[in-house]
N, C-alpha and C positions, 0 to 999 in steps of 0.2 A: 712441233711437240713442245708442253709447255714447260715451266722451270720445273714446277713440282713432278711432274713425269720424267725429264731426266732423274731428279732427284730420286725418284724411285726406283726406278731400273735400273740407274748403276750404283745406288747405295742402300737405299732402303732394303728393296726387295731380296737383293744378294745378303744383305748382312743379316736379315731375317733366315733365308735359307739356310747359311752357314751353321745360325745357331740350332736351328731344325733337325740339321742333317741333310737335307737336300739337294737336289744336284740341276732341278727342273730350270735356273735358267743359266748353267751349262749346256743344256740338251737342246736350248729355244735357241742360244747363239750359232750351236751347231746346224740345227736343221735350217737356219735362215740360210746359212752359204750351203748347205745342202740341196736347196730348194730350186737353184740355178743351176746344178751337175747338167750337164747334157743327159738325156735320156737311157740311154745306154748304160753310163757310167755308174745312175742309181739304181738301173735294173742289176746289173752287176754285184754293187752293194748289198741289195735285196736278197737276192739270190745267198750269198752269206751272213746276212741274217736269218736266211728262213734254214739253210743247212744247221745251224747252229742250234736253233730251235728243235728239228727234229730230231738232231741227234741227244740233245736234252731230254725230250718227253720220251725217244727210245730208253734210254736206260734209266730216267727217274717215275716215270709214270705209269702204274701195273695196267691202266686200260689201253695207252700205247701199244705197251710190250705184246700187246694181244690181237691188234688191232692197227697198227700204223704202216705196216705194208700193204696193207688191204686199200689207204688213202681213202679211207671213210668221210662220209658227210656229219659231221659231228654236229648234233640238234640239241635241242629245251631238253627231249623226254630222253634221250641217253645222258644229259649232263644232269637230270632230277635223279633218274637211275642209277646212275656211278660216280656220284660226285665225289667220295670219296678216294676211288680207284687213279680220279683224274689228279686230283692232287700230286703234285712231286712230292717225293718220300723226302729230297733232301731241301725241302721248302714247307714243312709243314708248320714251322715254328716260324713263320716270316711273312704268312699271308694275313688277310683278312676281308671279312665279309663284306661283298656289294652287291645291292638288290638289283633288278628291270623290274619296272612293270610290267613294261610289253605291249608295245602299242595293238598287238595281234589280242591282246588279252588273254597272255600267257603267263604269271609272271615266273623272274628264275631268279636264285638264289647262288652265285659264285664264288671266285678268291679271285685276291689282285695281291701284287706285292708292291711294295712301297715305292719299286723303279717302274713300273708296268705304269703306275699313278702319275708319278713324274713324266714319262712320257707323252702321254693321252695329254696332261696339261699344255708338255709342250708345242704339239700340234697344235691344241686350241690356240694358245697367246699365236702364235706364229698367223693362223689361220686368219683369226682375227684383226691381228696388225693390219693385214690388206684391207683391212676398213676403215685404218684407222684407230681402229680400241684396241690403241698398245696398254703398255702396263700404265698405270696411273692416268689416265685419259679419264676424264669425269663421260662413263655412260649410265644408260638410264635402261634399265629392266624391265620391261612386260614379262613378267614372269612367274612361275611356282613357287611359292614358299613350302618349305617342309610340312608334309602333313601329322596330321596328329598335334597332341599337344606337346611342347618344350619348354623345359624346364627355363627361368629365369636366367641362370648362369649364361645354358647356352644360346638367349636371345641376345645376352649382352655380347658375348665374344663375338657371334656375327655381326651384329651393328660395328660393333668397332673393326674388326675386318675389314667390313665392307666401307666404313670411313676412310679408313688409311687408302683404300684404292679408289677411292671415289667413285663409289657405285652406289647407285639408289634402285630400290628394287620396290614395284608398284604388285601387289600381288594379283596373278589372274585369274585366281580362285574369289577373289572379291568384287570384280568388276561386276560392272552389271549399269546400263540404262542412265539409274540413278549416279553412279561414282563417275562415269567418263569426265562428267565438268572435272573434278578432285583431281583426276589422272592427268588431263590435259594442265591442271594448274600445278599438280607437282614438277610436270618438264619441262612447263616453262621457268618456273622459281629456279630448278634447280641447273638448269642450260647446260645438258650434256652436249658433246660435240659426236657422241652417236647413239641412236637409239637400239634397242634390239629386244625379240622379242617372241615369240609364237605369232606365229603367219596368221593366224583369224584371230587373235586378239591386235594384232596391229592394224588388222582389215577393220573391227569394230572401231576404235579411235580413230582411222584413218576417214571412215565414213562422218563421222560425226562433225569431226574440224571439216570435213569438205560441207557439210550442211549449215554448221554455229560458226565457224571460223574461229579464231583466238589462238594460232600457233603464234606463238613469239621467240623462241629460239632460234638460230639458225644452226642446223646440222650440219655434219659434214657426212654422215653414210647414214644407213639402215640396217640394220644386218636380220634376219629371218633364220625362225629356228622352230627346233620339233616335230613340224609340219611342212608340209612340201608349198609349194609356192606356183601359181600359175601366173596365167599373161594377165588378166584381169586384175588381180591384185596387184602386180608389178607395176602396171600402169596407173593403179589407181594411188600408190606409193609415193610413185615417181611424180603425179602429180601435185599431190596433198604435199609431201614434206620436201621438195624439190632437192633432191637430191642421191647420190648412189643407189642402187640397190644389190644387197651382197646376201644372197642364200647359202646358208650352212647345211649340211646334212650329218647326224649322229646318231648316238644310242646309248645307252645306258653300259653297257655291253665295253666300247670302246672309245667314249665318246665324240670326237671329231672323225669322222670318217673322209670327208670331203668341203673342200671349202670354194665358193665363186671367187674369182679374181676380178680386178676392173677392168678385162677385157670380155668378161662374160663365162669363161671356161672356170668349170665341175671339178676342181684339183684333186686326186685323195689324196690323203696319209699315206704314201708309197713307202716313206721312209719306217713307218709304224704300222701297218699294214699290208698283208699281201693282198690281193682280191680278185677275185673269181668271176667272172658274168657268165652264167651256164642252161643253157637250154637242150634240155633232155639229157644232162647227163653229159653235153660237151659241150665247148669254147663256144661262145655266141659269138657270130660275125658284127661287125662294124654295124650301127641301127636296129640290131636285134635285139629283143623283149629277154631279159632272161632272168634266172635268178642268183641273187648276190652270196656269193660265201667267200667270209672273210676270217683270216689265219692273224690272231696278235704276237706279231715278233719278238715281244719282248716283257710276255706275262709267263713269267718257268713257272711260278706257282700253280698255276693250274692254265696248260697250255688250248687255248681257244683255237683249233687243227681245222680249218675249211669249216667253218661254222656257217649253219645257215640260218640267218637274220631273220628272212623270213619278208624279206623287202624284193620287189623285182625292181630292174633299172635297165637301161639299154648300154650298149656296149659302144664305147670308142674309139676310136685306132689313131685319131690327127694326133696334131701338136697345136699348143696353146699361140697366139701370137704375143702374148705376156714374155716369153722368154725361158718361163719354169720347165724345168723338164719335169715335174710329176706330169702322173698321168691324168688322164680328162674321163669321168664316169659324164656319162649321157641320161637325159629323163631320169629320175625316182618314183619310183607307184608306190603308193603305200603312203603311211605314218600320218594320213590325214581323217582323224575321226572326227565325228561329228560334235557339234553345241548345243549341249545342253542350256536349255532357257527354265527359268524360275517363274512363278507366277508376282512375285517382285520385282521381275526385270533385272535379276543374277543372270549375265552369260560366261558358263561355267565353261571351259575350254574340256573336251572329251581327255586332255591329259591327265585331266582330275583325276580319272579312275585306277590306268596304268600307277600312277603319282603315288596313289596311295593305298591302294590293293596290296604292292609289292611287299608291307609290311606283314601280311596274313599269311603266315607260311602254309596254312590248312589250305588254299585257293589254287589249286591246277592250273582254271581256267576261266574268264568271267565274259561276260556279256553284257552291257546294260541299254537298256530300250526305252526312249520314251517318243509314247504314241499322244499324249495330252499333257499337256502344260502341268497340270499338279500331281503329275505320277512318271514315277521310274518306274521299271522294272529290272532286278539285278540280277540276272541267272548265273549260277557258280555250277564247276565242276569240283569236283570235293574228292579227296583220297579216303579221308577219313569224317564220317559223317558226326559221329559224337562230338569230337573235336572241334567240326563246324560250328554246330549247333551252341557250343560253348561260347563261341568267339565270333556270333551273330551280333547280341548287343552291345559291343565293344564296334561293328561295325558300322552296324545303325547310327549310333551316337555320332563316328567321325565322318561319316557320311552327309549326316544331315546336317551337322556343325556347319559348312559348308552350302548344300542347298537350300537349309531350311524346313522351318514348321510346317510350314505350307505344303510342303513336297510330300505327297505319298511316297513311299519306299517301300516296295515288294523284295522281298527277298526267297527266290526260290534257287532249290539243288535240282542240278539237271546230269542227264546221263552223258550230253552231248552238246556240242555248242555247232551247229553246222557251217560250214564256209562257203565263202560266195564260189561265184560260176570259176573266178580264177585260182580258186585255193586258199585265197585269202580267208582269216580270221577278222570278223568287221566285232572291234573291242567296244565301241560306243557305239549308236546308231538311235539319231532321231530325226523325226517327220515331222517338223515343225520349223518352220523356216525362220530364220531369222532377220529380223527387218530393226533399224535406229534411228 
């Protein structure tokens, strides 16, 4: 760890928090010696945290009070439906708003409260650390920049943010063909000791330095995010940047859910999370396919009760040989949409649309397709059609800011968005393969 990184973490960052209000790296110290309980001992823990929680949403939350003996599957379209209802009456003055996209192409609109926040952060730094990108570690970003446009103020306060932690962030709404030289020459200038990024936009660079060569950094991990990760890429990782490879699993929702250790093992947020693997309606055995619903421990403002994601994953019963006693999620299906390509050679990562959809309250549900290089097609499920119609070329606009001139944009209202053979909702989806 370097000077500047201590200097951070035990001065900087805390004396930043302090003056904030915050408590997030109290919560990171805590779950580090948490992380090592014996197995038992966290389920235990768990166990009163999640009593504590229901007995919260029982007497502060009217759709609870209606509904919480029943041990409902709590989804998108009951929380568009009652989001009110969901709210704790004695938390209303204490939340605030946070979007999903929705990788399914759903997006939803919720509350967090400012320790729910803290939290989720804490998992991530903790998660993270096993790769390495502790607090103040200079890493490098493949990643989303906020969509839409931003005002002046707030492009400065993020630079300087992200200065003080030494992160540089490459956007992956801009890559494309032409920018990989740019990309490749920012990490090497700026010599992160880890990279991290969206799983096919690190495939894209990762292709490209195995073809041009010119990596001059030496790493110490990789960490993989947004997207699920297979053997092909892992290897093809492993050998372009020689080094770890550490997959993350998240969501908008709660965001760390699960993190790889470097003995290989799927950790989740036990401490932060309950979680569910359920195939038909009950417990999936050990290797069985099933679907995720996950309980957040520690958001009263508006309690997240066996939520379903909307992700399948398999179920696992071992123990890690790492040491940790959280537990080990197996496989992730899902969260891998398709790339969009430009007739510029932009390859737009399909989180583009989740990313930035999530902003259009009017949008239920969306789809977008492209079958030929100069055309998308963007199917929306729509509550309210005037409204839509309203708030069409305001989507055009940030839409194509992005793809480009060149890019047809169709915009149709549909009744329906169908799902594949598994149930899934496929949110992006294109026939054009990508080759660098």
């Amino acid at each position: 760890m370097s000077a500047y990184s201590k200097l951070y973490r035990r001065v900087l960052w805390p004396g930043y928090e302090k003056l904030r209000g915050r408590h997030t790296h109290q919560l990171l110290a805590e779950a580090e010696v948490r992380q090592w309980w014996a197995a038992d001992k966290l389920r235990d823990w768990q166990r009163q945290e999640l009593a504590a929680l229901l007995r919260h949403a029982g007497e502060n939350c009217p759709w609870y009070q209606l509904h919480l003996a029943e041990k409902p599957i709590l989804t998108k379209a009951i929380i568009r439906a009652h989001r009110a209802d969901l709210l704790a009456k004695n938390y209303q003055t204490k939340v605030f708003v946070h979007k999903t996209g929705g990788s399914t192409g759903e997006p939803l609109s919720f509350y967090l409260t400012r320790e729910s926040y803290e939290w989720r952060n804490a998992m991530m730094l903790r998660g993270y650390g096993w790769a390495g990108a502790h607090e103040g570690v200079k890493q490098f970003f493949l990643w989303s920049v906020a969509a839409g446009t931003q005002s002046r103020l707030t492009q400065w306060k993020t630079a300087i943010h992200d200065r003080s932690m030494r992160r540089m962030f490459f956007n992956n709404f801009r890559l494309s063909r032409a920018t990989l030289p740019a990309c490749l020459a920012a990490l090497n200038q700026f010599a992160p000791v880890v990279l991290v990024g969206y799983t096919s936009m690190l495939e894209y660079l990762a292709r490209y330095i195995q073809k041009q060569g010119g990596l001059r950094v030496k790493l110490r991990s990789v960490i993989t995010a947004a997207e699920g990760i297979n053997d092909a890429q892992r290897q093809l990782f492993q050998e372009v940047f020689q080094v770890p490879i550490f997959a993350s699993y998240g969501s908008r929702e709660f965001k760390l859910i699960a993190m790889e250790c470097d003995r290989g093992g799927l950790h989740l947020s036990a401490d932060n999370l309950s979680i569910e693997v359920l195939r038909n309606g009950q417990p999936a055995q050990p290797g069985e396919l099933g679907q995720l619903i996950i309980t957040d421990l520690h958001n009263y403002g508006m309690p997240f009760i066996r939520y379903e994601i909307g992700d399948l994953a398999t179920a696992r019963a071992d123990t890690c040989p790492c040491g940790r006693g959280l537990p080990l999620l197996g496989a992730v299906h899902g969260r891998i949409p398709d790339t969009i390509q430009t007739p510029d050679g932009k390859l737009i990562s399909g989180i583009f649309f989740p990313h930035l959809l999530k902003e259009f309250d009017w949008i239920q549900q969306f789809q977008a397709i492209q079958k030929e290089l100069d055309h998308v097609q963007l199917n929306l499920v729509v509550q309210d059609e005037r409204a839509a119609e309203q708030g069409v070329p305001e989507l055009r606009r940030e839409v194509l800011a992005v793809l480009g001139a060149a890019v047809r944009l169709e915009v149709q209202f549909v009744a329906d968005i169908p799902r594949t053979a598994t149930g899934k909702h496929r949110s992006v989806i294109s026939e054009i393969p990508v080759t660098i």
